[in-house]
C-alpha positions in Angstrom: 53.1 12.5 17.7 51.8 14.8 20.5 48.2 14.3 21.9 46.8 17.6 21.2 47.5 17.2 17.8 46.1 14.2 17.2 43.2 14.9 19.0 42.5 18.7 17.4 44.1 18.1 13.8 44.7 14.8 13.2 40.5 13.8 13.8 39.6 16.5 11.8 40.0 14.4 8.6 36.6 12.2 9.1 34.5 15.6 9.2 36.2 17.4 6.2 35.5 17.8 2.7 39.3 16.2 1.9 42.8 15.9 3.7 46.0 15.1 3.0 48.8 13.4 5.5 51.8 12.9 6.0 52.9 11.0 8.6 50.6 12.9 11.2 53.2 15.4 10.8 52.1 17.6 8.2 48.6 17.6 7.3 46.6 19.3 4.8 42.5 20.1 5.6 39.9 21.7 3.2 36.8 22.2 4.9 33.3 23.8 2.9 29.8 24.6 4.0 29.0 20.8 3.5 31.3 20.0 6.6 31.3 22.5 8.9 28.3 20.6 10.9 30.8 17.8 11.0 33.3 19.5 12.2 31.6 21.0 15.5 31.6 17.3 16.6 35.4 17.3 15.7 36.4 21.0 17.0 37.7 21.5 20.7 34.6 23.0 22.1 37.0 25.0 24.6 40.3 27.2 24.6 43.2 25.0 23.5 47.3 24.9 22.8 48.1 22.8 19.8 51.6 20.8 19.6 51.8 22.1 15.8 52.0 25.3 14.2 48.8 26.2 12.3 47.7 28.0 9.2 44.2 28.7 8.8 43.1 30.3 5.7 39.7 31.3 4.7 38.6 31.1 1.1 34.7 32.1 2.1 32.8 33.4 4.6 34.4 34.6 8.1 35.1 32.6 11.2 35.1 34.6 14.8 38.3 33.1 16.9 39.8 33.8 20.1 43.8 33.6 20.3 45.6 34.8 23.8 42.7 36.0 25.1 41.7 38.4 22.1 38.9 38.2 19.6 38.8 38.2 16.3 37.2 38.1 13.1 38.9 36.2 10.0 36.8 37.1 6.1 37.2 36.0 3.1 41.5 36.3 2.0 42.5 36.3 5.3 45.4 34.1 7.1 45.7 33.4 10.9 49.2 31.9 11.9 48.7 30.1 15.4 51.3 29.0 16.9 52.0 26.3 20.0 52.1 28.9 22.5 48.8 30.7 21.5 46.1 29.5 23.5 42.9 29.4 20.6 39.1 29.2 21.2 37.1 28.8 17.7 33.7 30.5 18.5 31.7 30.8 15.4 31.7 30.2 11.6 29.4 31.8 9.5 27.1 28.7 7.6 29.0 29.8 3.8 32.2 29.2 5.5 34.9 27.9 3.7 38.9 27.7 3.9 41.7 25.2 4.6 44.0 24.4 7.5 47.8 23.7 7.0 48.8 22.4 10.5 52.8 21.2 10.7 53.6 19.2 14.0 56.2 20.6 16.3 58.5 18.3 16.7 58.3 18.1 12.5 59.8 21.9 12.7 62.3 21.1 14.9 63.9 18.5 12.9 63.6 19.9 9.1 67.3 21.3 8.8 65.4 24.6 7.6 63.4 25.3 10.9 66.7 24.8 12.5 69.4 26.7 10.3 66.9 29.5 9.4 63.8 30.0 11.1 61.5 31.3 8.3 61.3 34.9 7.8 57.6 34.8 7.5 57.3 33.9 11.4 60.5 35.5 12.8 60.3 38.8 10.7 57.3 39.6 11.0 56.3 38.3 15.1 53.1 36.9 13.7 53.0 35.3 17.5 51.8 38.8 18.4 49.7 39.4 14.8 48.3 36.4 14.4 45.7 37.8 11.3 46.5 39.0 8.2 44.0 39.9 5.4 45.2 39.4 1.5 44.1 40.9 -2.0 42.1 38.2 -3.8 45.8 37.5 -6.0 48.2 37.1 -2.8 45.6 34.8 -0.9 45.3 32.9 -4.5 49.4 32.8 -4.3 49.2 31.4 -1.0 46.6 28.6 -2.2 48.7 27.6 -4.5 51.4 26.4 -2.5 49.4 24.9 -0.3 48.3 22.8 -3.6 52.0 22.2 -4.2 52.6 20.5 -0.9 49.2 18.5 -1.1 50.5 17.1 -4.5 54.2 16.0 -2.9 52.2 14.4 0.2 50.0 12.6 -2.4 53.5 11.4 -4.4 54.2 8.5 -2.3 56.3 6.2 -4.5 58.9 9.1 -5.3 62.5 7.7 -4.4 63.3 11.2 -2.3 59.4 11.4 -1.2 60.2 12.7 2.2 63.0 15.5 0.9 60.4 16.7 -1.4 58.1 17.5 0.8 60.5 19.4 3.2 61.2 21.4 -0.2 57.7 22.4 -1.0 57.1 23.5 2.5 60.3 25.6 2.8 59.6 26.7 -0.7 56.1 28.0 0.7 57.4 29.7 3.6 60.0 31.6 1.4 56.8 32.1 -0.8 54.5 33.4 2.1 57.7 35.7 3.5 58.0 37.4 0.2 54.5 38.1 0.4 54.5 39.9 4.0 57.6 41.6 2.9 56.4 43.1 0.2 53.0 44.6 1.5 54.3 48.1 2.4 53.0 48.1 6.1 54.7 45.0 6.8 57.6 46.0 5.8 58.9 47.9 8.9 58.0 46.9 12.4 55.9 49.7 13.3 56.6 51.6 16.7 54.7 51.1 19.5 53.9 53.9 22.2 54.8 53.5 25.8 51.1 52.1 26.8 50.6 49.6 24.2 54.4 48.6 25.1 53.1 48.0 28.7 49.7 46.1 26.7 51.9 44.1 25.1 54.4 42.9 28.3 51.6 42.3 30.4 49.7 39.9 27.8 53.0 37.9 27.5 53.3 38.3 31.9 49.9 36.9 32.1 50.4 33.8 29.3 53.6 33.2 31.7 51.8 33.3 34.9 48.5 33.4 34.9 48.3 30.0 36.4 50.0 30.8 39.5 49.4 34.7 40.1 46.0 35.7 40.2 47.2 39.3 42.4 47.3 42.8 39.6 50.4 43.8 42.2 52.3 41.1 40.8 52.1 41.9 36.9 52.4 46.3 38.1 55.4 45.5 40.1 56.7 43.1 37.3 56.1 45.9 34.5 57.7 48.4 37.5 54.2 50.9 37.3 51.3 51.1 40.3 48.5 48.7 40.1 46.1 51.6 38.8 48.2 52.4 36.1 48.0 49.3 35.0 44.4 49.0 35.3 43.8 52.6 33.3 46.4 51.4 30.3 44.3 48.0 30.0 41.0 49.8 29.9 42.5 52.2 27.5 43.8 49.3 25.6 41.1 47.3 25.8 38.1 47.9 27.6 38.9 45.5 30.5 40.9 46.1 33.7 43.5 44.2 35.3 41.4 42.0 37.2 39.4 41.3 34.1 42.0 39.7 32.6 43.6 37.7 35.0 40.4 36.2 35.9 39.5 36.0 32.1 42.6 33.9 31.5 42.1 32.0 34.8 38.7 30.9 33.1 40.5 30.1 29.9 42.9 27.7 31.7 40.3 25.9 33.7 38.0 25.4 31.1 41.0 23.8 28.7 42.1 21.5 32.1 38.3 20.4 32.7 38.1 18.7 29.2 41.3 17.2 29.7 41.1 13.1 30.8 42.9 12.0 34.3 42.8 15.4 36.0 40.5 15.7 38.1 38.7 19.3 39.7 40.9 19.6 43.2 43.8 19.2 41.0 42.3 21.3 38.5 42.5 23.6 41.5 46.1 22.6 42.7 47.1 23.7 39.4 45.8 27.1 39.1 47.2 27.9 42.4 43.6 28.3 44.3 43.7 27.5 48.2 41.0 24.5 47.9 38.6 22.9 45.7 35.9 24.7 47.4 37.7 28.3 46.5 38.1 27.0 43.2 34.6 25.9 42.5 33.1 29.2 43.9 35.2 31.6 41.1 34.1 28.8 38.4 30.5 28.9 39.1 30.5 32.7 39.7 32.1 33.2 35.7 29.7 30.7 34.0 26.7 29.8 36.5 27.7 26.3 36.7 30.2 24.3 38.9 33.5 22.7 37.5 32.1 19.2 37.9 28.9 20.1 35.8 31.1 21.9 32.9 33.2 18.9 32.7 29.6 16.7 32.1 28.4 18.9 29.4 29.4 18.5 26.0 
């Protein structure tokens, strides 16, 4: 099992209200007002890739979360899909929060003959990688719910002769479930089109998750996308309110913060990493963006 889920699933289930398991590979979470002190202790504090694909579902309340850089707000019926390649910061719950997290390891979807013969038309149809929020009438979110409960009572079956089969079925039978649900909302039901600058909005988020790490210079993501740097800069502010420069150093932020709460690496290769001349170059951009130096963040809680 991968170490990122362990660490941000897997300990989850001693702050929860209840959990279900299976083999650290699928894993059920419910989570109520009751918990949610609990679970800061339990929640990556900073922006983080999970080895597992998630489902988070909110029955109460509304939760503020950061995926790939963007903010948003999940209420009451909504669903956010976040998938391996997303990096995530949870920022806020409200205190009547409420809602459940169905998180299936990676290497689980790999090997379930489904995953691998057909990818489930939830995910692939509808590119929930680049709409990663949904929001549900009270009777579709309720639908949902309810296969969730259908997996949690094949995880729970343990002395059923074809127990591991039977949970492959419930979740394929959810994702069929889930996808007939998206299809049939009427605006998901074609793709819609996108203009020429939120085309450009779109490549240069999936440039940046690419190589963000190693280009920190706006002429490399304009010459990439084959437009002038202040093109660029105008679509993004159009976009969303923050220049080119803004986000690269925005996402340069998000990486080091994840890499500073990670064990064995240590700040100058922290630095190596993220492609800055020297520690001391490093240190300098980190303290300008939060006020504190890398070696302090990595103290703090």
């Amino acid at each position: 099992m991968a170490h990122h889920f362990i660490n941000s699933v897997y300990s989850l289930k001693d702050a929860v209200s209840s959990y279900d398991n299976h083999q650290d590979n699928v894993m059920i979470l419910e989570f109520d007002p009751a918990s949610i002190k609990n679970l800061k202790n339990y929640t990556p504090s900073n922006p983080s890739r999970f080895e597992s694909v998630l489902f988070l579902g909110i029955s109460e309340g509304e939760i503020e979360i950061q995926i790939d850089y963007i903010k948003y707000r999940a209420h009451k019926n909504s669903l956010a899909l976040i998938m391996p390649t997303h990096i995530t910061h949870f920022i806020s719950g409200s205190a009547d929060l409420k809602g459940w997290v169905f998180a299936i390891s990676k290497t689980y979807m790999e090997t379930i003959s489904y995953a691998k013969q057909h990818p489930p038309v939830v995910i692939s149809y509808m590119q929930l990688k680049k709409n990663p929020l949904t929001v549900f009438t009270s009777e579709e979110y309720k639908s949902i719910y309810t296969g969730i409960g259908f997996i949690r009572n094949n995880i729970s079956g343990h002395t059923h002769l074809f127990y591991k089969e039977k949970i492959e079925l419930a979740i394929k039978m959810f994702f069929l479930d889930l996808g007939n649900i998206y299809l049939s909302k009427r605006e998901h039901y074609s793709i819609p089109t996108l203009s020429r600058k939120e085309e450009l909005f779109t490549d240069f988020q999936t440039l940046l998750r690419e190589h963000c790490k190693k280009q920190h210079d706006v002429r490399f993501y304009a010459n990439e996308l084959c437009i002038t740097t202040q093109y660029l800069s105008s679509i993004l502010k159009e976009q969303s309110g923050k220049s080119a420069s803004q986000w690269i150093q925005d996402a340069l932020m998000i990486e080091a913060k994840g890499m500073l709460k990670t064990p064995r690496i240590n700040v100058q290769q922290v630095a190596n990493k993220l492609n800055f001349p020297d520690q001391s170059t490093f240190g300098k951009f980190f303290k300008k963006h939060t006020g504190i130096s890398p070696l302090a963040f990595r103290k703090s809680g």
